[in-house]
DOLUMDO-398987 format. One record per residue (C-alpha): residue number from 0; residue in one letter; x, y, z. Coordinates in pm, 1 decimal, padded with zeros to 6 digits. Example, Ala and Ser with C-alpha at 12.3 -4.5 7.8 and 13.67 -1.06 7.14 Angstrom:
<recs>
(rec 0 'A' (01230.0 -00450.0 00780.0))
(rec 1 'S' (01367.0 -00106.0 00714.0))
</recs>
This chain:
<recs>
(rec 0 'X' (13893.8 11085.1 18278.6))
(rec 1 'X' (13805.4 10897.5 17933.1))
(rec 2 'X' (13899.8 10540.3 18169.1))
(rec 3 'X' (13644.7 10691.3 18417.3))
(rec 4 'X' (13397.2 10742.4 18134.4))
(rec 5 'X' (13454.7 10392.9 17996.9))
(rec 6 'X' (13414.9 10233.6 18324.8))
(rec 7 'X' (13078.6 10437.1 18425.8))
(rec 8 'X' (12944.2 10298.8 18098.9))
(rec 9 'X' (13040.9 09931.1 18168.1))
(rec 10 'X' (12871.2 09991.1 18486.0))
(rec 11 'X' (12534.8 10119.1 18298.8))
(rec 12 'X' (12591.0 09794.1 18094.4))
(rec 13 'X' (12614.9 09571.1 18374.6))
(rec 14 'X' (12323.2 09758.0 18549.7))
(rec 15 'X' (12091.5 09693.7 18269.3))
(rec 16 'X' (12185.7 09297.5 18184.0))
(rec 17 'X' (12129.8 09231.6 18577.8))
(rec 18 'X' (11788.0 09401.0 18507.1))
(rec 19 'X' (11690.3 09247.4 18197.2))
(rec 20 'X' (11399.8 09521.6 18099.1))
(rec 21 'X' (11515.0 09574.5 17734.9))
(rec 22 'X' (11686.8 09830.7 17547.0))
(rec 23 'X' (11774.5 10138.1 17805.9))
(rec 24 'X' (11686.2 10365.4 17496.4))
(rec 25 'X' (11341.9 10297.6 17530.3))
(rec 26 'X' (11312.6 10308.1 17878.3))
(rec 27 'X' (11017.1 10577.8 18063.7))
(rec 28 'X' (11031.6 10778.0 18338.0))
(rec 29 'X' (10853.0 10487.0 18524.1))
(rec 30 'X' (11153.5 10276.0 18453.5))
(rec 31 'X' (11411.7 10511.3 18634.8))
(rec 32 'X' (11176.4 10563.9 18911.8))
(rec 33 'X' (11178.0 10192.8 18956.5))
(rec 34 'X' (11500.0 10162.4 18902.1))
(rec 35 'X' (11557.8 10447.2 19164.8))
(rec 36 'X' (11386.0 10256.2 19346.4))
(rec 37 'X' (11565.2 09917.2 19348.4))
(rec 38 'X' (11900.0 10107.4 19418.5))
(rec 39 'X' (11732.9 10245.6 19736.7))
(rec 40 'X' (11639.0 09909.2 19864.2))
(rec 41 'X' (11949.7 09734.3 19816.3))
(rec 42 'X' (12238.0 10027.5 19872.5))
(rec 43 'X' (11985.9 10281.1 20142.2))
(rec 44 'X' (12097.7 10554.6 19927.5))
(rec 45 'X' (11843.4 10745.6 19690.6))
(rec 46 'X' (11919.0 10834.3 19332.1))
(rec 47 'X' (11669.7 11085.6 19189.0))
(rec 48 'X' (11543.6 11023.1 18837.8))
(rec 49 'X' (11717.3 11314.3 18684.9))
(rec 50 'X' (12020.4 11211.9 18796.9))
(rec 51 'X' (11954.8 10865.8 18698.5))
(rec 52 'X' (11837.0 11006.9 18354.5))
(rec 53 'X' (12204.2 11203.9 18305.6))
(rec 54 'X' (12351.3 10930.7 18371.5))
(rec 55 'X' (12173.2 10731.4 18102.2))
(rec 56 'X' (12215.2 11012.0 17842.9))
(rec 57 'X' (11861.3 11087.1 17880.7))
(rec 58 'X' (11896.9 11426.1 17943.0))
(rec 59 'X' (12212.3 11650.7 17864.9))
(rec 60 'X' (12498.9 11691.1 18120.2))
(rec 61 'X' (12849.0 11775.1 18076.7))
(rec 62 'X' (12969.7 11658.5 18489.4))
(rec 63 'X' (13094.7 11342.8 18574.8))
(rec 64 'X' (12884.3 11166.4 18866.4))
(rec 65 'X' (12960.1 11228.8 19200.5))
(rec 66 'X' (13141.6 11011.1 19392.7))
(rec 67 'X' (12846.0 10859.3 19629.9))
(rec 68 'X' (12630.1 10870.6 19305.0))
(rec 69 'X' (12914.8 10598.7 19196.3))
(rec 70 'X' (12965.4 10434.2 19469.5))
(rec 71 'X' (12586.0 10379.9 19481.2))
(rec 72 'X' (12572.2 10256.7 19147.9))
(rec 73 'X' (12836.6 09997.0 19199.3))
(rec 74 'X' (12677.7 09913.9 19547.6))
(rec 75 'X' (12345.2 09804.9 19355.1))
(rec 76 'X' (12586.7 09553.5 19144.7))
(rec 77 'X' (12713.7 09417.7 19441.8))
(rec 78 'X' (13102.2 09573.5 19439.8))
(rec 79 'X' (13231.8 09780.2 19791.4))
(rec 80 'X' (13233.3 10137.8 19637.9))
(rec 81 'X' (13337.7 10274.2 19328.0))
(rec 82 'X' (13683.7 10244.6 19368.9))
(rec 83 'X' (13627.8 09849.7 19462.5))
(rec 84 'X' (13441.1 09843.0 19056.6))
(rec 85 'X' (13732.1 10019.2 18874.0))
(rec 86 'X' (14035.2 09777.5 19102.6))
(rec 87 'X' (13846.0 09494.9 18937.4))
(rec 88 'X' (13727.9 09617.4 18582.3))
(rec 89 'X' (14047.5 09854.9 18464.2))
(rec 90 'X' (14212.9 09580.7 18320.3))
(rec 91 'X' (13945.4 09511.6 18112.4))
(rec 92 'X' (13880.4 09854.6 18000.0))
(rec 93 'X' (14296.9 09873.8 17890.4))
(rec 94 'X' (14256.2 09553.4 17698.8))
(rec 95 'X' (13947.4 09692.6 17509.8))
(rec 96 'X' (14120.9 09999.0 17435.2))
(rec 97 'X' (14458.2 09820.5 17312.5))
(rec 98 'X' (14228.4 09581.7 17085.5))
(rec 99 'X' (14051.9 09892.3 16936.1))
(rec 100 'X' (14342.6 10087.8 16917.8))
(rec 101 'X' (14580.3 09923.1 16906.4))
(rec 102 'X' (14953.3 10135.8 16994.6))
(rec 103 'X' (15253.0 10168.9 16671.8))
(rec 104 'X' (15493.8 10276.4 16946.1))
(rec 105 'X' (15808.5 09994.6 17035.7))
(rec 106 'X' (15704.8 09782.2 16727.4))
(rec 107 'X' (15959.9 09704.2 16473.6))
(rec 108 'X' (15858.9 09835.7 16135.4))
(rec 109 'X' (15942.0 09533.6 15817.0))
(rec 110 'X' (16159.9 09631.8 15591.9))
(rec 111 'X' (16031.4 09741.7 15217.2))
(rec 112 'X' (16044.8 09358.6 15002.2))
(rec 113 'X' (16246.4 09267.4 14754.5))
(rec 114 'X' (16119.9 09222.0 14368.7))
(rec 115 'X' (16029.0 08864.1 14427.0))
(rec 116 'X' (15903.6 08926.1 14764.9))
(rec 117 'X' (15652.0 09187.3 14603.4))
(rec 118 'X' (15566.6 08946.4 14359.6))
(rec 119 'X' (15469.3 08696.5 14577.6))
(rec 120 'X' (15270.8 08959.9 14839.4))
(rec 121 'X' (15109.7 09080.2 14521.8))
(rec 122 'X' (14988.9 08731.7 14455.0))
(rec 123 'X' (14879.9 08637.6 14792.4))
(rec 124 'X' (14711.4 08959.3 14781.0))
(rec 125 'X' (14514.9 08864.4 14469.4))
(rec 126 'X' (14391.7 08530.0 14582.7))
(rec 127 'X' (14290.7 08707.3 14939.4))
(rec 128 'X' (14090.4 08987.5 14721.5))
(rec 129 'X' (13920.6 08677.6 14489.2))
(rec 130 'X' (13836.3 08494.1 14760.1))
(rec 131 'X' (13677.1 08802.3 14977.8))
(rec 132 'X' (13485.9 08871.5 14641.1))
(rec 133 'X' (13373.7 08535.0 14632.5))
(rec 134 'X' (13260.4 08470.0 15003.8))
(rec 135 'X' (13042.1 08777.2 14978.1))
(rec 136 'X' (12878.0 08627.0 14689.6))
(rec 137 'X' (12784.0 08295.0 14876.9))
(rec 138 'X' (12713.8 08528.3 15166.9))
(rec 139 'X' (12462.4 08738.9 14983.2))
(rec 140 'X' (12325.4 08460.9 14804.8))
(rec 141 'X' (12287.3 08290.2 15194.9))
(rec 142 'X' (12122.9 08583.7 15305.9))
(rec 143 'X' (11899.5 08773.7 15039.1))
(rec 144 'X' (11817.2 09126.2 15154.7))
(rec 145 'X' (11454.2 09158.5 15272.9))
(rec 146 'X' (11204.6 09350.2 15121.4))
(rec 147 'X' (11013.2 09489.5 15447.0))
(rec 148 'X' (10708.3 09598.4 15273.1))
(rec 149 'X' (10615.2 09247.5 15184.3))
(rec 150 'X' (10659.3 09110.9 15556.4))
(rec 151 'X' (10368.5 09107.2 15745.4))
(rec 152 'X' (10334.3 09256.4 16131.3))
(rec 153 'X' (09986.6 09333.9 16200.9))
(rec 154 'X' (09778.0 09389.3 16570.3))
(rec 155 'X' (09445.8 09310.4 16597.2))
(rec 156 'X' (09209.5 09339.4 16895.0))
(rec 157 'X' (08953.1 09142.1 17023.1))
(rec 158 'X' (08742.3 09341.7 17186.2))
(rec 159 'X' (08677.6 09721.0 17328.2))
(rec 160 'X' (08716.1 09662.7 17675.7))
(rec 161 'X' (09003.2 09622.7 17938.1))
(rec 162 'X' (09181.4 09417.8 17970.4))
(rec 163 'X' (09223.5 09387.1 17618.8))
(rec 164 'X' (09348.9 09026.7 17445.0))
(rec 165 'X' (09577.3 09155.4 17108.7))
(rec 166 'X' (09620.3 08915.7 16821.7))
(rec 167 'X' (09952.4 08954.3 16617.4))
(rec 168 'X' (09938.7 08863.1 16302.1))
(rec 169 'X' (10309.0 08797.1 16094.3))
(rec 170 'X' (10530.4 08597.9 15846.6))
(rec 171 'X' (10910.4 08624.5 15900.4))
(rec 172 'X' (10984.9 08314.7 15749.2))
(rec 173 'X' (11204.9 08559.1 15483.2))
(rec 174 'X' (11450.5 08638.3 15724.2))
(rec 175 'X' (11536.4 08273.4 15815.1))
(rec 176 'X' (11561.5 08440.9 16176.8))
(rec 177 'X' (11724.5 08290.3 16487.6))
(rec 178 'X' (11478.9 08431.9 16690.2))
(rec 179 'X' (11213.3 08678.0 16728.3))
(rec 180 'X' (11045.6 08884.6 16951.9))
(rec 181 'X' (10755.9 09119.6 16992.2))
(rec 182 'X' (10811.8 09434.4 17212.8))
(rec 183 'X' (10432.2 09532.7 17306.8))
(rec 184 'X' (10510.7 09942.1 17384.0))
(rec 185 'X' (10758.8 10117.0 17505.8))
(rec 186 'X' (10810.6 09940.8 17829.9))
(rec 187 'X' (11079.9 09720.2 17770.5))
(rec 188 'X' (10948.9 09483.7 18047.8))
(rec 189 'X' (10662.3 09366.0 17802.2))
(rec 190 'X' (10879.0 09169.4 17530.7))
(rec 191 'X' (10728.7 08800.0 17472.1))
(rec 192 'X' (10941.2 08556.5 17221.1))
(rec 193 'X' (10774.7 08445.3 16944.4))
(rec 194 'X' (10831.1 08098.8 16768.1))
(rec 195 'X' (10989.5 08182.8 16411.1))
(rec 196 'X' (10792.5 07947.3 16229.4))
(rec 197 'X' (10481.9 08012.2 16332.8))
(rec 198 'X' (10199.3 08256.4 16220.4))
(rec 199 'X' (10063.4 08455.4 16524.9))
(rec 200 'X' (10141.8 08556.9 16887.9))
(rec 201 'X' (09859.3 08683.6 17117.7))
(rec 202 'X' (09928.2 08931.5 17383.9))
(rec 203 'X' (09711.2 09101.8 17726.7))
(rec 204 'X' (09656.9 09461.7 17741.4))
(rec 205 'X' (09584.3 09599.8 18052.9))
(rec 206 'X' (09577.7 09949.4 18029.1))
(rec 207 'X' (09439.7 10213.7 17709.5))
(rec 208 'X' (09664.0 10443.3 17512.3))
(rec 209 'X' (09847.4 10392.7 17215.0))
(rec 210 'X' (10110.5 10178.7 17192.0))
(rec 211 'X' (10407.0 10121.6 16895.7))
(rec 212 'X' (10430.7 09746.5 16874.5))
(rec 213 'X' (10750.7 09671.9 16772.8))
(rec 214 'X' (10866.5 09285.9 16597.3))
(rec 215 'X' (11232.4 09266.4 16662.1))
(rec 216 'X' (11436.3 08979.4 16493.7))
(rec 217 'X' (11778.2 08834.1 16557.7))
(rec 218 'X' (11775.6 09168.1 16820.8))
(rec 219 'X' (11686.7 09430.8 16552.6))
(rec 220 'X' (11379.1 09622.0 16507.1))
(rec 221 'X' (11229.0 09504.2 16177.6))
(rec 222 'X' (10867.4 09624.1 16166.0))
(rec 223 'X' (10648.4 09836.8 16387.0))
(rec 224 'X' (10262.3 09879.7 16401.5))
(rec 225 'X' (10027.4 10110.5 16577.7))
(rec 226 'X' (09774.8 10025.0 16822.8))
(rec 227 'X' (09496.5 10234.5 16994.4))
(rec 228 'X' (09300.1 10060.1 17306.5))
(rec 229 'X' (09028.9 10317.6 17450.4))
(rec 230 'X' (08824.9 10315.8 17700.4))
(rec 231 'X' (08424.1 10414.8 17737.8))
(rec 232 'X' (08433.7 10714.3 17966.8))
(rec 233 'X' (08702.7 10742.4 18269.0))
(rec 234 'X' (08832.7 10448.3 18429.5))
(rec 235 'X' (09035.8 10418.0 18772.1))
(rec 236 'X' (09329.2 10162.4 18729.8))
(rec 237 'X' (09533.4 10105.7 19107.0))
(rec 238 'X' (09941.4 09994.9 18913.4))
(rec 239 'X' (10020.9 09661.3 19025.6))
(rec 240 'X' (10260.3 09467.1 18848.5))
(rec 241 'X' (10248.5 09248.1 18639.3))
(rec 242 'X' (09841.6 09261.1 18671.4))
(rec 243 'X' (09657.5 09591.8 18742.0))
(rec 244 'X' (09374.7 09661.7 19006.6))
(rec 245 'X' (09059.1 09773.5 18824.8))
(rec 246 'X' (08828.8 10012.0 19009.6))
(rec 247 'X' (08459.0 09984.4 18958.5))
(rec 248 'X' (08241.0 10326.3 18888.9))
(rec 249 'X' (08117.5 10320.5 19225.3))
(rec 250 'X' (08464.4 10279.9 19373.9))
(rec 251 'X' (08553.8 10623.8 19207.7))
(rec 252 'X' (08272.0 10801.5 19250.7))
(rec 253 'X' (08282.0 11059.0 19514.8))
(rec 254 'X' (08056.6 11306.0 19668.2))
(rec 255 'X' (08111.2 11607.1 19432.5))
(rec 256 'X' (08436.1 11461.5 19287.1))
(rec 257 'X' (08618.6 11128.0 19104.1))
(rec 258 'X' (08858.8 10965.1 19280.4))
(rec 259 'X' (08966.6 10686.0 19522.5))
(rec 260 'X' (08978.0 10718.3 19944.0))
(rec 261 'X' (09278.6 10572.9 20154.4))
(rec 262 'X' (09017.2 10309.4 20251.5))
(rec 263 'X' (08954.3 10166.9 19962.4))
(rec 264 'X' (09316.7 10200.3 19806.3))
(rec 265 'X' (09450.0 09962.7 20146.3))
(rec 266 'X' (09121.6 09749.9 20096.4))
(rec 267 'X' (09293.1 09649.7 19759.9))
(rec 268 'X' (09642.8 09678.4 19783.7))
(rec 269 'X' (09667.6 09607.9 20159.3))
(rec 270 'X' (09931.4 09867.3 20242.6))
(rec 271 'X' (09875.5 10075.7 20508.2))
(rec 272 'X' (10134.4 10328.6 20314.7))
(rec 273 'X' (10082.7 10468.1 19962.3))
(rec 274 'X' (10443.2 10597.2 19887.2))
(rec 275 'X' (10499.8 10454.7 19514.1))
(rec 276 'X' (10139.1 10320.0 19500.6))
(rec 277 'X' (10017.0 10476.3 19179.2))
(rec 278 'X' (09641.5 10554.7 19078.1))
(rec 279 'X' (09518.6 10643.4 18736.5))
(rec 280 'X' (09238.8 10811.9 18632.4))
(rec 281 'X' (09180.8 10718.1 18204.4))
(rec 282 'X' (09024.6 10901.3 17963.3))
(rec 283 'X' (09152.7 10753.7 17617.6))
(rec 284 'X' (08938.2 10834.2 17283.0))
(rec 285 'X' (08975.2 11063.2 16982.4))
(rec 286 'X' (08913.9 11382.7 17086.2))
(rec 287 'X' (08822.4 11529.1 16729.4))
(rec 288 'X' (08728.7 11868.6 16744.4))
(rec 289 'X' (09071.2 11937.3 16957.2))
(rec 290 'X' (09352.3 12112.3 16802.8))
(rec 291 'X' (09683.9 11973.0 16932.4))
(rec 292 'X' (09821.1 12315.8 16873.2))
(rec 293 'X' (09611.6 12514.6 17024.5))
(rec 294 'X' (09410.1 12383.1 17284.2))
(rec 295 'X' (09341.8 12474.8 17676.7))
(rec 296 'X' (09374.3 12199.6 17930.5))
(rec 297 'X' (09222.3 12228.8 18264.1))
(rec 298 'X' (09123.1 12050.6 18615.2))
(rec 299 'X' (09028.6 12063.0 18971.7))
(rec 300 'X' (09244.5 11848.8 19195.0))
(rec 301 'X' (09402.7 11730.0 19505.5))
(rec 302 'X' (09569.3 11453.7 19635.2))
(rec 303 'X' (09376.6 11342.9 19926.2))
(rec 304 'X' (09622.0 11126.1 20175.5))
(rec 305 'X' (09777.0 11240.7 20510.4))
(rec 306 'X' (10130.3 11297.4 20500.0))
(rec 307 'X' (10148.1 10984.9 20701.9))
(rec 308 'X' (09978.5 10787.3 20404.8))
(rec 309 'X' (10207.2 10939.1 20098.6))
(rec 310 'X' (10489.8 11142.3 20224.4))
(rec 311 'X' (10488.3 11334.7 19900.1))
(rec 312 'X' (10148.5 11321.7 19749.5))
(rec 313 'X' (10291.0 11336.8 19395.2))
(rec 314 'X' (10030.1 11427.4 19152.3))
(rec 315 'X' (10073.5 11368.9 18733.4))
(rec 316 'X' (09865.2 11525.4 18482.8))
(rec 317 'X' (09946.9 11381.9 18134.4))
(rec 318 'X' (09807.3 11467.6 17748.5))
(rec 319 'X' (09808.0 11163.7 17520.4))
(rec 320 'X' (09918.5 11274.8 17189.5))
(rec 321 'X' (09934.2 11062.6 16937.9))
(rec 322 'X' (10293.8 11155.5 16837.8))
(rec 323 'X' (10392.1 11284.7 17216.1))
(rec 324 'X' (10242.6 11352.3 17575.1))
(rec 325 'X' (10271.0 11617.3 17835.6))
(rec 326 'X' (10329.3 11533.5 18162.2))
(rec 327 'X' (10310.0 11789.4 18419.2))
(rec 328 'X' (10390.8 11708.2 18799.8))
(rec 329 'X' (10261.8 11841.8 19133.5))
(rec 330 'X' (10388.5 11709.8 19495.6))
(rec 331 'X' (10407.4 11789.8 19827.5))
(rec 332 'X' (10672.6 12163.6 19881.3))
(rec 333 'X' (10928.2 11914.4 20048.3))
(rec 334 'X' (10960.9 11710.8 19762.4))
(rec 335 'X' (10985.2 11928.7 19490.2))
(rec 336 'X' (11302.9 11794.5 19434.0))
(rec 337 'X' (11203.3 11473.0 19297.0))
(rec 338 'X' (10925.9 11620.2 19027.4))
(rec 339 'X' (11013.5 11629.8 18617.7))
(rec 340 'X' (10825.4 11780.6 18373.5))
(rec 341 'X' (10796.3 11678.4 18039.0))
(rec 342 'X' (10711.2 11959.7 17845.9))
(rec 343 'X' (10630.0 11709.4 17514.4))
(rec 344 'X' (11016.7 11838.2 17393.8))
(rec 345 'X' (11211.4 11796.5 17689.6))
(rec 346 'X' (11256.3 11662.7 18053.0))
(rec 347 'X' (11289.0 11960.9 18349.3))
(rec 348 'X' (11361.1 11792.4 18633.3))
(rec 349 'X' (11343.9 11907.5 19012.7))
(rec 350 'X' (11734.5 11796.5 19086.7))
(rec 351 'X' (11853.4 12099.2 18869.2))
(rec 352 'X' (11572.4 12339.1 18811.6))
(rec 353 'X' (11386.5 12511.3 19065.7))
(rec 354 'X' (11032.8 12331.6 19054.9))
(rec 355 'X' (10923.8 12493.1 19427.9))
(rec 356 'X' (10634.2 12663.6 19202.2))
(rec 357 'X' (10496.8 12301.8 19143.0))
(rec 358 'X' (10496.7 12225.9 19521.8))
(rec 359 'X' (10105.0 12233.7 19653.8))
(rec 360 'X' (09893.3 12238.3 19996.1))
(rec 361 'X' (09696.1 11969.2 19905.4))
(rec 362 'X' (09467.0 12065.7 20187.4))
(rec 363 'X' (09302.5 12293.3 19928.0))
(rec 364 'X' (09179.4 12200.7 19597.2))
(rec 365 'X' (09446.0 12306.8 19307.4))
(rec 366 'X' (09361.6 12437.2 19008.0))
(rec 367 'X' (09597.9 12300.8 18727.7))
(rec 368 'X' (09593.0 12473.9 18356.6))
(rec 369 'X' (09805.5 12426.9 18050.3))
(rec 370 'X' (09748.7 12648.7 17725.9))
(rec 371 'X' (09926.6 12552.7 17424.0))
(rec 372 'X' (09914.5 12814.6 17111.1))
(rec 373 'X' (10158.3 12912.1 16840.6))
(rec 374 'X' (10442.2 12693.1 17010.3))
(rec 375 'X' (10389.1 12876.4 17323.7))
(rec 376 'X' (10348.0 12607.4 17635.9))
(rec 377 'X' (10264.6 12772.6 17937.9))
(rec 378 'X' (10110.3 12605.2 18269.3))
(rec 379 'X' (09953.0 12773.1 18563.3))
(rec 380 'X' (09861.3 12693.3 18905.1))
(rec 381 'X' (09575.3 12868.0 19127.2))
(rec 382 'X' (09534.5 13097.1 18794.6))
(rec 383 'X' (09940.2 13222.1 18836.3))
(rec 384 'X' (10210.4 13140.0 18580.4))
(rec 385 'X' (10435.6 12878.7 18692.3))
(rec 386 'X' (10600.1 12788.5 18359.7))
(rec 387 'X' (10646.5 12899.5 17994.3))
(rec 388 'X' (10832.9 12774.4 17711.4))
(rec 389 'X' (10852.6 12712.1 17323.0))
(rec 390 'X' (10666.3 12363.9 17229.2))
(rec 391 'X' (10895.9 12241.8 16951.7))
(rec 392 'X' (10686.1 11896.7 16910.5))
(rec 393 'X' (10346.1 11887.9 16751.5))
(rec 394 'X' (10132.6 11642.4 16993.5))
(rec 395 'X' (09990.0 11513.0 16691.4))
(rec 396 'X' (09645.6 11461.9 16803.6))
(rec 397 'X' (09534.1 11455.5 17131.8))
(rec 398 'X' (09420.3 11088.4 17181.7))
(rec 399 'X' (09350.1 11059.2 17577.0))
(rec 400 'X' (09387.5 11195.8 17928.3))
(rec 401 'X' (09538.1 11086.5 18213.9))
(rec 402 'X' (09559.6 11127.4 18604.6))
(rec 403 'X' (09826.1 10992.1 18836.7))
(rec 404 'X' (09836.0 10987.3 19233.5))
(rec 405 'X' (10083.7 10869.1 19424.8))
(rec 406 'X' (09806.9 10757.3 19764.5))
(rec 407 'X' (09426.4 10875.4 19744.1))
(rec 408 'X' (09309.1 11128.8 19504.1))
(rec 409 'X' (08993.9 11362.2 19421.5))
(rec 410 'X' (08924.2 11536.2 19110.8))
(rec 411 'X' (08605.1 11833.0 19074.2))
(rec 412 'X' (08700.3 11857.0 18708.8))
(rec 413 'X' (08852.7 11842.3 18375.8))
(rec 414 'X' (08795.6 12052.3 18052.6))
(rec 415 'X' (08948.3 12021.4 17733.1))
(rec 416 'X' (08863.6 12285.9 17473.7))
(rec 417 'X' (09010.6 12503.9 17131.8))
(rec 418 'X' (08864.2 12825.3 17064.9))
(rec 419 'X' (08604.0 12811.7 16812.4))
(rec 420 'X' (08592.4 12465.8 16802.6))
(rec 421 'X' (08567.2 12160.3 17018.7))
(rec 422 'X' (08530.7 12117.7 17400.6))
(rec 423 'X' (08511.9 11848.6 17634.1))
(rec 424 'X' (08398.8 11932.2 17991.1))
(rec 425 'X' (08347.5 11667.6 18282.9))
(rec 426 'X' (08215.3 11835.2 18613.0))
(rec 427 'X' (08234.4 11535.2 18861.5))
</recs>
């Protein structure tokens, strides 16, 4: 079983060099959905996200992959099945092993030296142990350690609109790097080199949140700074890559309600077919007067396409925090399998949880509510209790708020509030 483990993680290797996105430790939920995704198109056989997310480490789980979970995996690299990938990629896996541990047993053990023998091992030993001391001097003096404090990594922006142009400001010059990158969030997609010798880097947000900018040299994260694009009031966003669709306030403005119709989502995108076409609805400011840990979040919704149009009508409603999010899901009842909630501590995802309270008849309006108090995280749906659990995770500070729909979508609502204090209501 260890060879089996070994192998599944050369595969996971292998998996991510062929898709070049970055560190897999960083990767979102969006990632394994596209990667999900790309495994479907190129093997016909569907990996959910959970699964995907196991796999990955993501998400705790003690049992080894099925076999047509492997077999799929190796498909996507181009190898016959599973059993095809470990024929080919054993031997490897044994010569690793021997290297790294490498076996005492049928080797001839020397025999103990005589007294000049020692004499002259203790020698050779002393001009090895002078000469080690002496190469790590010259190596030190080659590479002086780096006071990070003094290196600057800065992110400014040029304006308070989307898209958003972001100057970079920084001096690595101390490092003497080979090369240099700057990561601009968490996607691991949006990584642009940067010349070493040169002073500042300019980079194109498209959509508001906050973002950890991350300047990685020789491969290693080396500095990280923090930055916040908002927007003025909501704003409808149709994910295309690598350039979003911007929707105009007339495009989402509805007759009682905010949203987009099917009409105008395949007026833009040209699909006749939403599945995997994503929609957002952004609200991204400070919201002061909010307590992240203890605050009621609430809205009106429904996703508005035919079955025909989105086969699962997925719906996501995330909190921003500035440390965290929330991210709770709503679909279609025949696709509850495929849903994950993110409570802001830990994924629940539909593959091994029952999520069939999160399923919806989107031909009624659903009223979603989250209350968060005293650690307690508890969501309803249609003014029932569909979920509780302990919040570990401070949000921080609730910096934005954000609606996904997989196809057309219509919100009545949204209210934001702590007792006693602040509260933000939008009746569309």
């Amino acid at each position: 079983m260890e060879k089996e483990k070994q192998l599944l993680v050369l595969c996971c290797r292998l998996i991510e060099q062929s898709l070049n996105w970055g560190d897999s430790g960083v990767w979102s939920n969006d990632d394994f959905e596209q990667l999900s995704e790309k495994i479907f198109d190129k093997t016909k056989v569907k990996l959910s996200i959970s699964t995907l997310k196991r796999i990955w480490g993501k998400v705790r789980y003690e049992n080894f992959p099925t076999t047509a979970t492997l077999n799929a995996l190796t498909g996507f690299l181009g190898y016959e099945s599973w059993r095809d990938f470990k024929q080919k990629n054993l031997a490897d896996i044994k010569t690793q092993a021997a290297i790294q541990q490498p076996s005492i047993q049928n080797v001839e053990l020397p025999k103990a030296p005589d007294h000049k023998a020692r004499r002259a091992v203790t020698l050779v030993g002393s001009v090895l142990t002078i000469g080690v001391i002496v190469l790590t001097i010259f190596h030190k003096k080659d590479k002086p350690v780096v006071d990070l404090n003094k290196i600057k990594f800065e992110a400014i922006k040029v304006s308070d609109s989307l898209p958003n142009s972001v100057v970079f400001n920084y001096d690595i010059a101390p490092f003497k790097a080979d090369s240099a990158f700057i990561q601009q969030s968490w996607d691991p997609s949006r990584i642009e080199k940067i010349p070493v010798d040169s002073r500042q880097h300019t980079s194109v947000y498209y959509e508001p949140g906050i973002f950890i900018a991350k300047l990685m040299i020789n491969n290693k994260v080396k500095k990280k700074c923090v930055l916040y694009i908002k927007t003025k009031g909501w704003k409808g966003i149709i994910n295309r890559r690598p350039v979003p669709t911007y929707l105009s306030a007339k495009e989402i403005k509805g007759n009682g309600f905010m949203g987009v119709s099917d009409e105008t989502l395949h007026e833009k995108t040209g699909l006749p077919v939403f599945n995997d076409t994503w929609t957002y609805f952004l609200n991204v400011h400070e919201f002061k007067d909010i307590n992240a840990g203890d605050f009621t979040f609430e809205t009106t919704l429904r996703n508005a396409s035919a079955v025909e149009a989105s086969v699962c009508r997925k719906v996501r409603a995330i909190i921003l925090g500035s440390s965290t999010a929330i991210i709770i899901p709503l679909g279609d009842k025949g696709c509850i399998s495929t849903l994950d909630l993110w409570t802001g501590d830990q994924w629940i995802g539909g593959k091994d949880h029952d999520m069939s309270a999160f399923g919806c008849d989107f031909t009624k309006y659903q009223n979603l509510k989250c209350c968060v108090k005293q650690n307690s995280f508890k969501i309803y749906l249609n003014n029932k209790l569909i979920f509780s659990t302990i919040q570990k995770h401070n949000l921080g500070e609730i910096v934005g708020i954000r609606l996904e729909f997989e196809g057309s979508a219509q919100i009545k609502n949204v209210k934001l509030s702590t007792p006693g204090a602040g509260s933000y209501n939008d009746n569309f």
